[in-house]
One Martini backbone bead per residue (centre of mass of N, CA, C, O) as a GRO file, in nm:
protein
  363
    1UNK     BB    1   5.286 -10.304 -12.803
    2UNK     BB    2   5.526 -10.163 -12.988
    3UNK     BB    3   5.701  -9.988 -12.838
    4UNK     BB    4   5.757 -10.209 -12.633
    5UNK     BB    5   5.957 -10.362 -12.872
    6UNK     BB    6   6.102 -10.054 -12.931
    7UNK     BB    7   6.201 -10.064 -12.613
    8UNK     BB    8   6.252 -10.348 -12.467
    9UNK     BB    9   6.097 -10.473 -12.295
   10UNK     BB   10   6.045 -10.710 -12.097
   11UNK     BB   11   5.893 -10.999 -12.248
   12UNK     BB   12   5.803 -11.202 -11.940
   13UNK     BB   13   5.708 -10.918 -11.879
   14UNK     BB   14   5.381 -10.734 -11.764
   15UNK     BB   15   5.319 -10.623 -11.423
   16UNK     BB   16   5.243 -10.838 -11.240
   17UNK     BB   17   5.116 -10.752 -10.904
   18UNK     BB   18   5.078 -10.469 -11.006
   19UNK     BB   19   5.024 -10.088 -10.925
   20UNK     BB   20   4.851  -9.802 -11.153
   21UNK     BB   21   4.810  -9.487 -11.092
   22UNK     BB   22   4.565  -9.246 -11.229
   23UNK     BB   23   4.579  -8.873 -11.252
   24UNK     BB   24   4.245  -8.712 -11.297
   25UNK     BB   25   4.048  -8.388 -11.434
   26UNK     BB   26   3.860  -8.558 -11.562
   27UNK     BB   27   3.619  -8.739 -11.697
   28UNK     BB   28   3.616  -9.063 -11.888
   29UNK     BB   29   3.553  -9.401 -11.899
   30UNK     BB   30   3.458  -9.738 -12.062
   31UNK     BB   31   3.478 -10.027 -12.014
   32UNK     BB   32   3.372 -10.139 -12.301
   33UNK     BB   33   3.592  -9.991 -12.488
   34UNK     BB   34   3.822 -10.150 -12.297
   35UNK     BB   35   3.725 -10.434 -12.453
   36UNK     BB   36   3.742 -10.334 -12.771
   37UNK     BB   37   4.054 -10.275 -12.762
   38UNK     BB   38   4.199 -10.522 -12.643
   39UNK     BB   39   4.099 -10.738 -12.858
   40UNK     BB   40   4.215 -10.619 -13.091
   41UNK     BB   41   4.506 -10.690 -12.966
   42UNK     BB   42   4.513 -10.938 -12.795
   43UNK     BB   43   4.425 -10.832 -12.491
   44UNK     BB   44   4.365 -10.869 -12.151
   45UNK     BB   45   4.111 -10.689 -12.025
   46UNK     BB   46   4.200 -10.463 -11.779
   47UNK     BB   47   4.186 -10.360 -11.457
   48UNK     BB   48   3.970 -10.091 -11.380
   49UNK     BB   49   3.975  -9.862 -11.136
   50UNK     BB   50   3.785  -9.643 -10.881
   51UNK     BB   51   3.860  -9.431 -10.677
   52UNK     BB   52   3.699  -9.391 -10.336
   53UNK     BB   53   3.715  -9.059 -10.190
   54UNK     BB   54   3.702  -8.779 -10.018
   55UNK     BB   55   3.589  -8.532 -10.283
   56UNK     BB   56   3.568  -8.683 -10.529
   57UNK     BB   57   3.565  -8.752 -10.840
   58UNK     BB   58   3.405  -8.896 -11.141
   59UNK     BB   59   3.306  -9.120 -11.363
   60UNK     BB   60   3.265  -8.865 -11.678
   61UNK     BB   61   3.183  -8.934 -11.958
   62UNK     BB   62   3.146  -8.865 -12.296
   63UNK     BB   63   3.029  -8.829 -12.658
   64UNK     BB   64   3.311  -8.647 -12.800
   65UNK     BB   65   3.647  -8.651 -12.897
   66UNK     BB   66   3.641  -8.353 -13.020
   67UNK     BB   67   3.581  -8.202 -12.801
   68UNK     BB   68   3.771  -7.977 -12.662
   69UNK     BB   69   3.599  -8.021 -12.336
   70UNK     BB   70   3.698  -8.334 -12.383
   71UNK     BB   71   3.901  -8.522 -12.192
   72UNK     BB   72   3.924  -8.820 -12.232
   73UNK     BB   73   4.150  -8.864 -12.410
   74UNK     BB   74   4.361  -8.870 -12.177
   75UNK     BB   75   4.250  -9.058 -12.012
   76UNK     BB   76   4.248  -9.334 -12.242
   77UNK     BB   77   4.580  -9.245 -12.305
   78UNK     BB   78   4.625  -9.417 -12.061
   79UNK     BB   79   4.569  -9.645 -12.000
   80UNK     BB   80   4.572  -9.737 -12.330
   81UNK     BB   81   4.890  -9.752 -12.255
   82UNK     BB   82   4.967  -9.861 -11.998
   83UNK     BB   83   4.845 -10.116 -12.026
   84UNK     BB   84   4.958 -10.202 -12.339
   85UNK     BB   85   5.280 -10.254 -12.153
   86UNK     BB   86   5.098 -10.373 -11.851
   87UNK     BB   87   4.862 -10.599 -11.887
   88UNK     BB   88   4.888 -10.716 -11.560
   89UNK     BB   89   4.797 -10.469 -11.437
   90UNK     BB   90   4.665 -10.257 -11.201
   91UNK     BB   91   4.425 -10.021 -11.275
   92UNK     BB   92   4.392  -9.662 -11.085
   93UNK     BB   93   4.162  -9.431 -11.100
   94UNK     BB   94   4.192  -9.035 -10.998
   95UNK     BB   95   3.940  -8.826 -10.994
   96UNK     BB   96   3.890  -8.486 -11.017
   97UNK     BB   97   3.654  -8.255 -10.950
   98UNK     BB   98   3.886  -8.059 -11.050
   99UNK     BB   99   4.104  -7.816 -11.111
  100UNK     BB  100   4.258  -7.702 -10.880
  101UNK     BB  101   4.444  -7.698 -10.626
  102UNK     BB  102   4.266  -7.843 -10.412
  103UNK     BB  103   4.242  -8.069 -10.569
  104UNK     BB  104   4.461  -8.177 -10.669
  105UNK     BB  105   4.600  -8.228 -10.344
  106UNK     BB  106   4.407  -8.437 -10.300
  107UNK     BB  107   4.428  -8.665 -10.529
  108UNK     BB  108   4.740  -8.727 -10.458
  109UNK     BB  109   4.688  -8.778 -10.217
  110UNK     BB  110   4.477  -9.031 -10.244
  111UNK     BB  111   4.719  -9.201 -10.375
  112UNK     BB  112   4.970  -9.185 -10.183
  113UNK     BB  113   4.734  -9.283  -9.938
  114UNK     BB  114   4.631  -9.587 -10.047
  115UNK     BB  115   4.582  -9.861  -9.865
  116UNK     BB  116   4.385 -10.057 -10.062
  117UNK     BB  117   4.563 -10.051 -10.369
  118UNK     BB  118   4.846  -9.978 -10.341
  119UNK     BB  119   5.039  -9.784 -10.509
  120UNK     BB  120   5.369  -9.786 -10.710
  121UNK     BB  121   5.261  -9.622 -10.915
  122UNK     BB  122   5.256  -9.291 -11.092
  123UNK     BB  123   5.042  -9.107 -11.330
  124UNK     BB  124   5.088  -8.736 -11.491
  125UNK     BB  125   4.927  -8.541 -11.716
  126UNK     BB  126   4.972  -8.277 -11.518
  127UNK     BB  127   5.003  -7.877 -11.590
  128UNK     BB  128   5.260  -7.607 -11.588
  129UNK     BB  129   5.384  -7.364 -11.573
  130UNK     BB  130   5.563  -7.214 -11.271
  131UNK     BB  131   5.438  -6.949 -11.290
  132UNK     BB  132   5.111  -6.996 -11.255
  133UNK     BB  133   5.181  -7.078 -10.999
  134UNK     BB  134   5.201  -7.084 -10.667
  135UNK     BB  135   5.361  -7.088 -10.383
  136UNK     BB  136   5.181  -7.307 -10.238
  137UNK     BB  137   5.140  -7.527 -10.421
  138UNK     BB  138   5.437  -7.620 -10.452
  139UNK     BB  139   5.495  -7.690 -10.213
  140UNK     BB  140   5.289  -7.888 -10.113
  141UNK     BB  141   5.272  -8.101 -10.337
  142UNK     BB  142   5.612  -8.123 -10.287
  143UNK     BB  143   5.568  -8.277 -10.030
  144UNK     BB  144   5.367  -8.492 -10.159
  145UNK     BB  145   5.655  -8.608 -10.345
  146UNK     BB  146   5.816  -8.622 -10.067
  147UNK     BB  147   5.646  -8.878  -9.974
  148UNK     BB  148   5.642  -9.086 -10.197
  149UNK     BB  149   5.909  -9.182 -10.179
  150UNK     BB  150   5.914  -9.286  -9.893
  151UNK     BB  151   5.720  -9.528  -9.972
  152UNK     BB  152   5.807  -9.614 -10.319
  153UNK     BB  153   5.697  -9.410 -10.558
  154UNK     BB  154   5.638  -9.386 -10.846
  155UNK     BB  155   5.670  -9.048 -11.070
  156UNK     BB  156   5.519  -9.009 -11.376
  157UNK     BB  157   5.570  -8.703 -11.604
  158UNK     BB  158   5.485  -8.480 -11.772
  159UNK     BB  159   5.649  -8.203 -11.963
  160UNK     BB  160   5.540  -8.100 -12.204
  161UNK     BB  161   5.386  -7.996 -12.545
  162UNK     BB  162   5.523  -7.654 -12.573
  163UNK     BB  163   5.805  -7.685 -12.529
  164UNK     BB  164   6.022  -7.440 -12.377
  165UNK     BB  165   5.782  -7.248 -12.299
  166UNK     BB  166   5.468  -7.405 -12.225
  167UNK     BB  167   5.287  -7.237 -12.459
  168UNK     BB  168   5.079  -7.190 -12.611
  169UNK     BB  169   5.105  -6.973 -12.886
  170UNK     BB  170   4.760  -6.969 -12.872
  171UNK     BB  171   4.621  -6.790 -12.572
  172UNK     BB  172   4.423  -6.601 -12.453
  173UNK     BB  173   4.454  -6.644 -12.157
  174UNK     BB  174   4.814  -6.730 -12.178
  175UNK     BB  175   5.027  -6.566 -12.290
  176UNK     BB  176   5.311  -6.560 -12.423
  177UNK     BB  177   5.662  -6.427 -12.324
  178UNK     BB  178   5.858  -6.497 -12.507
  179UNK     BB  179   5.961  -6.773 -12.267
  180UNK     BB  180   6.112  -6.981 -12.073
  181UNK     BB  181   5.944  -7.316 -11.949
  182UNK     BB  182   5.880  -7.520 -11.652
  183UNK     BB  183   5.689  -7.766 -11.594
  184UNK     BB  184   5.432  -7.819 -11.325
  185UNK     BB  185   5.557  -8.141 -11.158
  186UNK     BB  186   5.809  -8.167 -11.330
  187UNK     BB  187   6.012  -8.000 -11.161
  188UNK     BB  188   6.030  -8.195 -10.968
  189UNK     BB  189   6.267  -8.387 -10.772
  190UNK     BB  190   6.007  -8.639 -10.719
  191UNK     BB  191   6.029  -8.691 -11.052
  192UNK     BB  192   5.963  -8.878 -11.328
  193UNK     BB  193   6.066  -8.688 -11.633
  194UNK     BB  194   5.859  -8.672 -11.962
  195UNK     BB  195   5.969  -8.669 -12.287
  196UNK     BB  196   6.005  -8.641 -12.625
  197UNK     BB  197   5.989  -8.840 -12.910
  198UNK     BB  198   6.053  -8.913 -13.289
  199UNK     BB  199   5.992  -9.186 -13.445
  200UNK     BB  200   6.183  -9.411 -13.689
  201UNK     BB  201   6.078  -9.722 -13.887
  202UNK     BB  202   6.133 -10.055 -13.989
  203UNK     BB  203   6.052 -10.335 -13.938
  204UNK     BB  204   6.058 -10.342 -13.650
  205UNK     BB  205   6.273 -10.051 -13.592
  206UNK     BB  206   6.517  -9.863 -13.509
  207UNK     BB  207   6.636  -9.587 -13.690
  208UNK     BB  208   6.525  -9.337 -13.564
  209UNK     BB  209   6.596  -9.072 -13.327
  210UNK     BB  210   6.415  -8.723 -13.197
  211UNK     BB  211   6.326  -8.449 -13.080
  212UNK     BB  212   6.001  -8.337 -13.032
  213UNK     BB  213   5.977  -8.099 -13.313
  214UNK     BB  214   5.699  -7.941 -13.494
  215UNK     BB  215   5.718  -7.617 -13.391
  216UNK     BB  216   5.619  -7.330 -13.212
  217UNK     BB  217   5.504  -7.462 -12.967
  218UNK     BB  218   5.568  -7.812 -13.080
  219UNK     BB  219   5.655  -8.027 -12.803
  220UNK     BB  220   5.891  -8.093 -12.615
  221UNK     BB  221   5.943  -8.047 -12.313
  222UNK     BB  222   6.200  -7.829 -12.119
  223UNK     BB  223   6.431  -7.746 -11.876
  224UNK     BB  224   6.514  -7.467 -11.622
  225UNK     BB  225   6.453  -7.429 -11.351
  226UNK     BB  226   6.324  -7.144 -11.103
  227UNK     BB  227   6.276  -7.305 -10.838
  228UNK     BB  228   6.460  -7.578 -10.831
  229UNK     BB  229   6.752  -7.690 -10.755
  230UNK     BB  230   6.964  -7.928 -10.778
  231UNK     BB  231   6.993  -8.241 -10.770
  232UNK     BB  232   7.209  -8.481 -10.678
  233UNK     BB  233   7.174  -8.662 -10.865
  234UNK     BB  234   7.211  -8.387 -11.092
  235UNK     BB  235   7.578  -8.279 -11.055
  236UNK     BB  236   7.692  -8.491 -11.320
  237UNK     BB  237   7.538  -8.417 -11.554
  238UNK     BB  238   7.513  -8.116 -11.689
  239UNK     BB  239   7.389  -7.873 -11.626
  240UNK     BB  240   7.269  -7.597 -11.725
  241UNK     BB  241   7.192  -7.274 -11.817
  242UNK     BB  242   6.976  -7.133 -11.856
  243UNK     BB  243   6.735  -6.994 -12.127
  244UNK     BB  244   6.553  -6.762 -12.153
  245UNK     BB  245   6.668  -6.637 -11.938
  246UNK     BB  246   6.929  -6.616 -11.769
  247UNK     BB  247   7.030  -6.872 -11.563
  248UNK     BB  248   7.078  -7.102 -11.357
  249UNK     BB  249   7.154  -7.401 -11.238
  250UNK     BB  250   6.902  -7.651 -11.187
  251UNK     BB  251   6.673  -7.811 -11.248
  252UNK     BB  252   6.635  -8.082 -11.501
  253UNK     BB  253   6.394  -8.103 -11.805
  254UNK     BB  254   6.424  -8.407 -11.834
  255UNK     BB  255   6.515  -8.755 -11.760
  256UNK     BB  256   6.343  -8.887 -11.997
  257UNK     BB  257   6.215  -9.067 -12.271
  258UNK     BB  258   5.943  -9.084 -12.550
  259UNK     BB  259   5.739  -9.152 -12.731
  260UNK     BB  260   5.526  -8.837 -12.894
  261UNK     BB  261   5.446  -8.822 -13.171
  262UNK     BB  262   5.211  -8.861 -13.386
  263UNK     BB  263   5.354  -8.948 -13.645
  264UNK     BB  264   5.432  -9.197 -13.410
  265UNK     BB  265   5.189  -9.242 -13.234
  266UNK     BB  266   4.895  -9.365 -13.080
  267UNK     BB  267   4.607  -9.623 -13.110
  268UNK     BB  268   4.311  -9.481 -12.998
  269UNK     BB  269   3.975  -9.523 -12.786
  270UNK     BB  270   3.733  -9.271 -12.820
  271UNK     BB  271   3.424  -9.232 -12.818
  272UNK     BB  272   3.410  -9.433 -13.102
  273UNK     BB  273   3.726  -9.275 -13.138
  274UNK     BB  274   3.938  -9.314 -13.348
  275UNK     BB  275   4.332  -9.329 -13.337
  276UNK     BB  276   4.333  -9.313 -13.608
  277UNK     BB  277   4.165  -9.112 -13.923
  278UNK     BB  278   4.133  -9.046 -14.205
  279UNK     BB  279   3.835  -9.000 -14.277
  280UNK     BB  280   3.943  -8.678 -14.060
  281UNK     BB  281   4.247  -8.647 -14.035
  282UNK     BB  282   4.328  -8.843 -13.802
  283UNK     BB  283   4.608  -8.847 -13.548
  284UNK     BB  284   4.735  -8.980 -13.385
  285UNK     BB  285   4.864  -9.000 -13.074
  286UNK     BB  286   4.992  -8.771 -12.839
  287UNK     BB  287   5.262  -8.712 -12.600
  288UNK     BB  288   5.382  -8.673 -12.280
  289UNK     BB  289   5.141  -8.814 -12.189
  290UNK     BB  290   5.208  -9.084 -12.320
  291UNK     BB  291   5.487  -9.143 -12.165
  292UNK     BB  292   5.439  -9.145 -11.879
  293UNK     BB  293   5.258  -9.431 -11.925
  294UNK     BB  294   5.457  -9.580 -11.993
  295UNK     BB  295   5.669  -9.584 -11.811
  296UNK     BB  296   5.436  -9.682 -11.573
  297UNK     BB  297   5.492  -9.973 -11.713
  298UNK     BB  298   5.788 -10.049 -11.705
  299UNK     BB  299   5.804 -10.026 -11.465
  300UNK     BB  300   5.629 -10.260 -11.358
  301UNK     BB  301   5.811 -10.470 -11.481
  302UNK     BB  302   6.033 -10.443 -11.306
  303UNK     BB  303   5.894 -10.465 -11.033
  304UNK     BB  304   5.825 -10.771 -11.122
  305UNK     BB  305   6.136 -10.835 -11.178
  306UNK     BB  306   6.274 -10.743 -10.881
  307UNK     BB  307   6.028 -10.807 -10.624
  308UNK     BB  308   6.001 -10.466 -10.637
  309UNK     BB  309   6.045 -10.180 -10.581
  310UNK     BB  310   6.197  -9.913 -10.690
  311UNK     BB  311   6.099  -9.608 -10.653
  312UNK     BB  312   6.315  -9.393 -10.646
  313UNK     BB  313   6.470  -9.392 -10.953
  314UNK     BB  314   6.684  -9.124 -10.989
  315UNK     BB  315   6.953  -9.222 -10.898
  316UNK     BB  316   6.963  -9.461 -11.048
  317UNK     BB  317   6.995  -9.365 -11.272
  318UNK     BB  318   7.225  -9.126 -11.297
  319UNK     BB  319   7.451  -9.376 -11.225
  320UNK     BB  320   7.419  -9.492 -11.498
  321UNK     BB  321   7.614  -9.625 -11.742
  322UNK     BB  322   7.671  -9.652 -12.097
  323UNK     BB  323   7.751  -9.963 -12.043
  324UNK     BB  324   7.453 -10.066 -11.978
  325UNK     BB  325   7.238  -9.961 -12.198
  326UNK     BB  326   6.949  -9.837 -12.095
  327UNK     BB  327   7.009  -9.618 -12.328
  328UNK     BB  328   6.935  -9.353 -12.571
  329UNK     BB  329   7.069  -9.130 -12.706
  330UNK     BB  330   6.978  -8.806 -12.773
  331UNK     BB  331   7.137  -8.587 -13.051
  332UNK     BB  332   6.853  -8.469 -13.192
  333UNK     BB  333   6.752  -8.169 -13.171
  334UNK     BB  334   6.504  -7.928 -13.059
  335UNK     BB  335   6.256  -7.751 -12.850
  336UNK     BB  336   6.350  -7.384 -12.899
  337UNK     BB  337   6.630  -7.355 -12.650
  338UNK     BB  338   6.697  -7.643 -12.681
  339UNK     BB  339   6.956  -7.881 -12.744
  340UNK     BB  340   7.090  -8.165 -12.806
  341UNK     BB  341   7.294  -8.408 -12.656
  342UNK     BB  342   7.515  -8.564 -12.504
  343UNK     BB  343   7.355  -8.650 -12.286
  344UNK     BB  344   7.212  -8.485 -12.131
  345UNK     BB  345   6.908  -8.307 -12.174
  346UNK     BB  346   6.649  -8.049 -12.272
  347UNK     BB  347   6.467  -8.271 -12.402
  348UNK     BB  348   6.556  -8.599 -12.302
  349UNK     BB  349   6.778  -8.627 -12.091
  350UNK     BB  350   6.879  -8.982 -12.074
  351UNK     BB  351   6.662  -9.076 -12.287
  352UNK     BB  352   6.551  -9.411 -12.439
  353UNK     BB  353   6.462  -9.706 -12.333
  354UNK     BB  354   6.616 -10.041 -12.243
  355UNK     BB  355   6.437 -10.245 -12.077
  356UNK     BB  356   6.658 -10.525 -12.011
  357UNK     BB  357   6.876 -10.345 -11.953
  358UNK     BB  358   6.748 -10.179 -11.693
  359UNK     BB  359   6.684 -10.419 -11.526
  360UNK     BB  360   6.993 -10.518 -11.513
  361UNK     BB  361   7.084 -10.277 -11.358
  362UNK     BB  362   6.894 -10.274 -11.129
  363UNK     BB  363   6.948 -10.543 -11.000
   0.00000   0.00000   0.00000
């Protein structure tokens, strides 16, 4: 994928002998799908397992990616990201029965807890503003994912796509209060937080890149949490203090960033369906589901060039320092309450990597 060409992935290394965890809320995707997808890429299709775990969801594509009730989409934009990143990674999807909270918290489990397939890297594209979650789901999967960490598991999550609100504009079901808040369960202290930005490129160089944000609660998530305070890892990042209402600084998301924005996004096919399609109006696929899935690919290369897991790596990201060369420091846009600025900032993290760079910090 060129993308990976232009944040420098490692060149010699694709992923092999790593696997990486896909957590879908349902959808499904098709072997055949993802074979003509590969080909047409000239990469060969990777093997992409189904996990089979105690009241599990089930691969259960539909046939119509423009539906809006269908996830498919979601599904696919992982996997052929993630895979096509680091083709050599072997993916294995788990999928939730329904969308509930103890569904959620099943699926988590058993892929962090899956002993026959150990993945080491884990990617997660849903989530939701902290507000609308319970007391109790938050507690429950935070020790789950902080259970993750002890095992040595990365977990790269997307920061949400709906601004520093983190609410659609116009949602009858969850009308937004014209305030500030951050996606869970990427504000968990025990995540790889995945922001987004708009590359601007020409003859395959990155000419600009500025912070996903498209218009009014229509770009990329960030803020700072209302619930989990500071990790020791961000006391010297410089968090602010939340805003809109003003509030403690205390966990800041995200951590890292990469492409997001459809102008800029990801050529993918769901049932049938390219994205783009001009002859339909249809912009490639993008938002931070796709960022995930990108790092989930990124840490592969890392992990298999340095012949070990990498694991919890939100410590070792912010020891990094400027002259590492490891990111790309992002210092232009806003997301709607947060702008962009040098260093650290609740649009874009620490940046978007400079993956060769990052390997050798790492080592």
């Amino acid at each position: 994928m060129e993308v990976a060409e232009l944040y420098n992935f490692p060149k010699e290394l694709d992923g092999r002998g790593q696997t990486i965890g896909i957590i879908e809320m349902g959808g499904g995707f098709r072997q055949s799908e993802l074979n003509t997808y590969f080909q047409k890429l000239g990469i060969s299709p990777p093997e992409v397992l189904v996990a089979s775990y105690p009241n599990g969801g089930k691969n259960n594509p539909g046939t119509n990616a423009l539906d809006p009730s269908n996830v498919d989409v979601e599904v696919l934009l992982d996997i052929e990201v993630a895979a096509g990143v680091a083709p050599g990674a072997k993916i294995v999807v788990y999928f939730a029965p329904d969308g509930s909270d103890q569904s959620f918290l099943n699926v988590m489990s058993a892929a962090i807890h899956d002993s026959e397939n150990n993945p080491t890297i884990l990617s997660l594209s849903w989530g939701g503003p902290e507000e609308t979650a319970t007391s109790q789901f938050i507690q429950d999967l935070n020790r789950l994912l902080e259970s993750a960490t002890q095992l040595g598991i990365t977990i790269c999550v997307a920061a949400g796509d709906n601004g520093s609100a983190d609410f659609p504009l116009n949602d009858a079901f969850r009308p937004w209060d014209q305030k500030a808040h951050v996606d869970f369960p990427a504000s968990s202290p025990y995540v790889l937080a995945c922001g987004g930005t708009r590359l601007n490129t020409r003859a395959g160089k990155v000419i600009s890149e500025v912070v996903w944000h498209d218009g009014a609660n229509d770009g990329t998530g960030g803020g700072i949490s209302r619930i989990f305070p500071i990790p020791d890892y961000q006391t010297k990042a410089g968090i602010p203090n939340a805003a809109n209402p003003t509030g403690p600084a205390q966990r800041g998301v995200p951590d890292v960033a990469g492409d997001a924005a459809p102008a800029s996004g990801y050529q993918i096919l769901v049932d049938d369906q390219h994205f783009p399609d001009p002859s339909q109006d249809l912009p490639p696929l993008g938002g931070t589901s796709a960022v995930a899935p990108l790092w989930a690919g990124l840490i592969a290369r890392i992990n298999q060039g340095l012949g070990k897991p990498a694991g919890f790596v939100n410590p070792l990201l912010y020891a990094l320092s400027a002259q590492d060369g490891a990111f790309r420091d992002i210092i232009d846009g806003d997301n709607g309450d947060y702008r962009a600025s040098k260093g650290w900032d609740a649009c874009t993290g620490l940046g978007t990597p400079h993956g060769e760079n990052l390997l050798k910090a790492l080592s």
